[in-house]
Residue, then its C-alpha position, 0 to 999 in steps of 0.5 A: x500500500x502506498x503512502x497516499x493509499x494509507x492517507x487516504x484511509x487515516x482519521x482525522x480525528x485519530x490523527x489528533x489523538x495521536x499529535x497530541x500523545x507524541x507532544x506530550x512525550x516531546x515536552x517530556x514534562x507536566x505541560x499547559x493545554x495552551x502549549x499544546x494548542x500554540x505548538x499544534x495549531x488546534x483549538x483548545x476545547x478539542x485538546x482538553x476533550x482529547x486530554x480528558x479521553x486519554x485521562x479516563x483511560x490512565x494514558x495521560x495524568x492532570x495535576x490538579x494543583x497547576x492544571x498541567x497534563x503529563x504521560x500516564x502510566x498506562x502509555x508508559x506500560x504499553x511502551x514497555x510491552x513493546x520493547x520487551x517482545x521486540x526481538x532485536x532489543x531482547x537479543x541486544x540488550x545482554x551484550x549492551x550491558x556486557x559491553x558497557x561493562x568493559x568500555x565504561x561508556x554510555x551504550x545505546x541501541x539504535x534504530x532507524x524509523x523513515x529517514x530518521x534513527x531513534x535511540x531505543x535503549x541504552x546501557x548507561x556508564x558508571x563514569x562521574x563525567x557522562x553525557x546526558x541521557x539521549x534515550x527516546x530522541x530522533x536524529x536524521x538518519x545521516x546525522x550522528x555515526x548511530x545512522x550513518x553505519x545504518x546508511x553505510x551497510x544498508x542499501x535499503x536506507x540508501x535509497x531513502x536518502x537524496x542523491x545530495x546527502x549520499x554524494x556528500x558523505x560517500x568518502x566517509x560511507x566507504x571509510x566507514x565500511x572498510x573499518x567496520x563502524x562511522x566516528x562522529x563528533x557534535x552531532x549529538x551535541x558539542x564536545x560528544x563524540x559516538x561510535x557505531x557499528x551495524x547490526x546485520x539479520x539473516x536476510x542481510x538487512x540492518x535493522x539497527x545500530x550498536x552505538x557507543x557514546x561519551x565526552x570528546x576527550x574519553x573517545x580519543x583516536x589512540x583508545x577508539x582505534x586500540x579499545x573500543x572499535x574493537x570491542x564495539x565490532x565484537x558485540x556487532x557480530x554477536x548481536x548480528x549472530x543472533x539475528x541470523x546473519x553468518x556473512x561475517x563468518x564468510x567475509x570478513x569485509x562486511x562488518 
């Protein structure tokens, strides 16, 4: 079904149902319904009606005393259902802990969502010097190393990206698949530095990315080229194992 089929079935009312539950979880905080109304252009008695629906249902709680609405617990349990029946995280999570362990860095789970990546998990590290959670944000897919080693290996999100951004980032996408994993620095943020690998499945396909990430000056060329490339391949290859994939078996190149 294409894009314009699946709009030509979509709700408009559904629609604002759902606008209104994703800008609740941008905000990531207790939030006025007059915010909700400037930020998506919808009058403000269809946003309370939409709040007071989600409220019934345990999806969005009011507090009483400032009239700020906030995520409830319900919507945080069915995103939890989620991920725990979702394979690709169930197999990663041990080795991301794992690794973690080993690198004392932050180790996040990525995967890639249109001509986005999304940062699904993460293990985070024990070090008193660490970057601020980035779990649950979005990034363009060409952005940050998490979604250029998912470009890199993936012909599939190649062809989601414009000719312009492929053409701009071949010399580094052809370093990147030599070396087995992307390096960036400043796109998470000033003076963050990441480091990714692809996770590859039985069909060949990159479902995610394995991701390493921390200050600048932890993530130095000497200990990324000694360490932790090394140990973040490694962890690649057996998450890749258990999705299926065997090609690193038969060609080392690949990943």
């Amino acid at each position: 079904m294409t894009r314009r089929q699946k709009e030509s079935y979509s709700i408009q009312s559904v629609d604002n149902a759902l606008d209104v539950l994703e800008a609740l979880c941008d905000e990531g905080d207790e939030v006025r319904i007059s915010q909700l109304s400037e930020r998506l252009g919808m009058n403000k008695t269809s946003i309370f009606r939409l709040l007071a629906t989600f409220e019934n249902r345990g999806y969005v709680e009011k507090e009483q005393r400032s009239g700020k609405y906030k995520l409830g617990l319900s919507a945080y349990e069915i995103g939890q259902k989620f991920l725990s029946r979702m394979g690709l995280l169930r197999k990663a999570k041990p080795v991301m802990e794992k690794l973690a362990r080993a690198c004392n860095e932050a180790i996040y789970l990525a995967v890639p969502s249109d001509n986005e990546v999304l940062l699904l998990d993460m293990v985070d590290t024990t070090q008193q010097v660490k970057i601020i959670p980035l779990l649950g944000n979005r990034y363009p897919i060409t952005g940050p190393s998490a979604g250029r080693a998912i470009v890199a290996f993936g012909e599939t999100h190649q062809a989601k990206c414009s000719f312009e951004e492929l053409a701009a980032l071949e010399a580094e996408l052809v370093r990147s698949r030599e070396q087995g994993g992307c390096y960036d620095q400043g796109s998470f943020g000033e003076g963050i530095a990441s480091l990714a690998v692809p996770l590859i499945d039985a069909e060949g396909n990159v479902p995610g990315s394995l991701c390493i990430v921390g200050p600048e000056f932890r993530l130095t060329p000497e200990k990324i080229e000694q360490e932790l490339l090394p140990s973040l391949i490694e962890a690649g290859i057996v998450i890749s194992s258990k999705l299926g994939y065997v090609g690193h078996f038969m060609n080392k190149d690949k990943i």
